[in-house]
N, C-alpha and C positions, 0 to 999 in steps of 0.2 A: 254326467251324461251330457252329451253335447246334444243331440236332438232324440225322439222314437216316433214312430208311426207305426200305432196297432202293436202287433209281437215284435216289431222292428226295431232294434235300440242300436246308436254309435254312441261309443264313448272312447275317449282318448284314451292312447295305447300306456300300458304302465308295466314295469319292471319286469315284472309275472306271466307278461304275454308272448316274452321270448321264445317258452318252449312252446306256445301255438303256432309262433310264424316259422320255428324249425321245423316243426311236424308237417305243417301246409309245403313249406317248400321244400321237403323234401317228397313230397310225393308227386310220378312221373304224373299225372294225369294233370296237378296245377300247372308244374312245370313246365307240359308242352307251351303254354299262351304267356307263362309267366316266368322269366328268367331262362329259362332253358332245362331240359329233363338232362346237361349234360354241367347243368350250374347250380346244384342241389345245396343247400345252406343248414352248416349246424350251428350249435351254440353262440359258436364267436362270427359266424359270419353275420348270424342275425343281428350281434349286438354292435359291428359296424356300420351295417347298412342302414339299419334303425333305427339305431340309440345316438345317433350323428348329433351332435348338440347345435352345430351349426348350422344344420342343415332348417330351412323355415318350410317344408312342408310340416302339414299337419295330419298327424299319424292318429289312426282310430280303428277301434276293432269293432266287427258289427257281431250281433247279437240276436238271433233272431228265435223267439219263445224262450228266452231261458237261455239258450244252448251259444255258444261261441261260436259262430261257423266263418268269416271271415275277416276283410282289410280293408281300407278304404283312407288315400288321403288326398288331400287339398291342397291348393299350395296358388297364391298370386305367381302370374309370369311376370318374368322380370323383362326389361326394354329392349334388350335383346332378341327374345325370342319373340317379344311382342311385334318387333320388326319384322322377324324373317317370315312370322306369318299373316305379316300385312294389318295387321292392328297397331292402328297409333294411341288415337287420346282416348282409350276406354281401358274399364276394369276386365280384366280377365284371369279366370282363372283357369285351374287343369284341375283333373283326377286321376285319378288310379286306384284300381280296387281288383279285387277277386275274392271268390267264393272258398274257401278254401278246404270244406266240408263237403266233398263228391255228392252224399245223400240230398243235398240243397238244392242242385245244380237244376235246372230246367225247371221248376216250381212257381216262379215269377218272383221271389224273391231279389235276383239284381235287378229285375227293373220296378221293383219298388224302391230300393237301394238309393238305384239312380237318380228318381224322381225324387225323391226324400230329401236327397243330394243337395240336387237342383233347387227345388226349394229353399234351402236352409243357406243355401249359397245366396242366392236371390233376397232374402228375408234378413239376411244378417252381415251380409259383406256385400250389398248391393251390386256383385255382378251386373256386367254386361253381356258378355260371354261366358259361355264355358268349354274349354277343349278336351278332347281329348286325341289320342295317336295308337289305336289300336291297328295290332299286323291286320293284314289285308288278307290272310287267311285265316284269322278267327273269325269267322262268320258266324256264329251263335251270337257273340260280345257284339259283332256289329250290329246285326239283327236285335240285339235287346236296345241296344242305345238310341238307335232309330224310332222306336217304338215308343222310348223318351222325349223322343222330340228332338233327340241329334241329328245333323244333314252332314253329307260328305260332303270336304271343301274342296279337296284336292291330295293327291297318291303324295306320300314325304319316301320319294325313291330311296331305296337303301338306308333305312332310318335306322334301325336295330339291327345288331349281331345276336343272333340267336342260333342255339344249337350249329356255331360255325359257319354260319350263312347269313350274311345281311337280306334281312327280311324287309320289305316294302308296309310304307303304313298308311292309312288312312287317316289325316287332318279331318276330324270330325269338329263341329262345334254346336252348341243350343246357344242359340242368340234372343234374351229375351225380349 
């Protein structure tokens, strides 16, 4: 287990969690905010996307009473991006997560998530920042992260193709 708060547990994604992340993305309702309801993922696409050995994000599946309900990973920016979005000499990192359990959704659950996040990020990889790039139409996601302590930095024009359409993002970040 990487950290829990309360009924709250992450722990790193392992072999077995494949057919959670097929079933989550394949349902239209993740899908709208996550990949696209038109980029639905089974067995092998999960185990590309996911199972990437190269890839240094850090993959975790949350757990909340007992029950499996979503995803959530971490990952240092690399110099690059740390450029484009105007961070030089600081740590930073990014996330990405969803819910991926409908019945969860609107509970206050992600923005326990977040904050949990946020901590553990702070507490053990001494962040400076933390980002994130959510579309500018999920307004519940932005609404919960805000509520964590995230601030909008600036719109990332045509950041994501989704459902056929480059979607507009919000540079959000929690600076501690």
């Amino acid at each position: 287990m990487l950290f829990h708060n309360g009924n709250l547990k992450v722990r790193k994604l392992e072999d077995q969690d494949n057919i959670l992340l097929a079933k989550w993305l394949s349902d239209p309702s993740v899908l709208e905010f996550y990949e696209g309801r038109d980029n639905p993922f089974d067995l092998n696409k999960v185990k590309e996307v996911f199972y990437a050995h190269e890839d240094e994000k850090v993959k975790c599946i949350v757990e909340y009473g007992g029950n499996e309900i979503g995803y959530i990973q971490f990952y240092q920016l690399d110099d690059e991006t740390k450029k484009e979005y105007g961070y030089l000499n600081e740590n930073v990192y990014g996330t990405d997560q969803f819910i991926g359990e409908i019945e969860y959704w609107n509970k206050g659950i992600g923005t326990l998530l977040v904050t949990s996040m946020i901590d553990f990020l702070i507490q053990h990889k001494k962040v400076d920042r933390i980002v994130m790039d959510p579309q500018t139409r999920n307004t519940r996601a932005v609404k919960c992260y805000e509520k964590c302590g995230f601030k909008k930095v600036k719109i990332l024009p045509n950041r994501e193709l989704h459902e056929g359409k480059y979607q507009d993002c919000w540079l959000i970040e929690y600076h501690r």
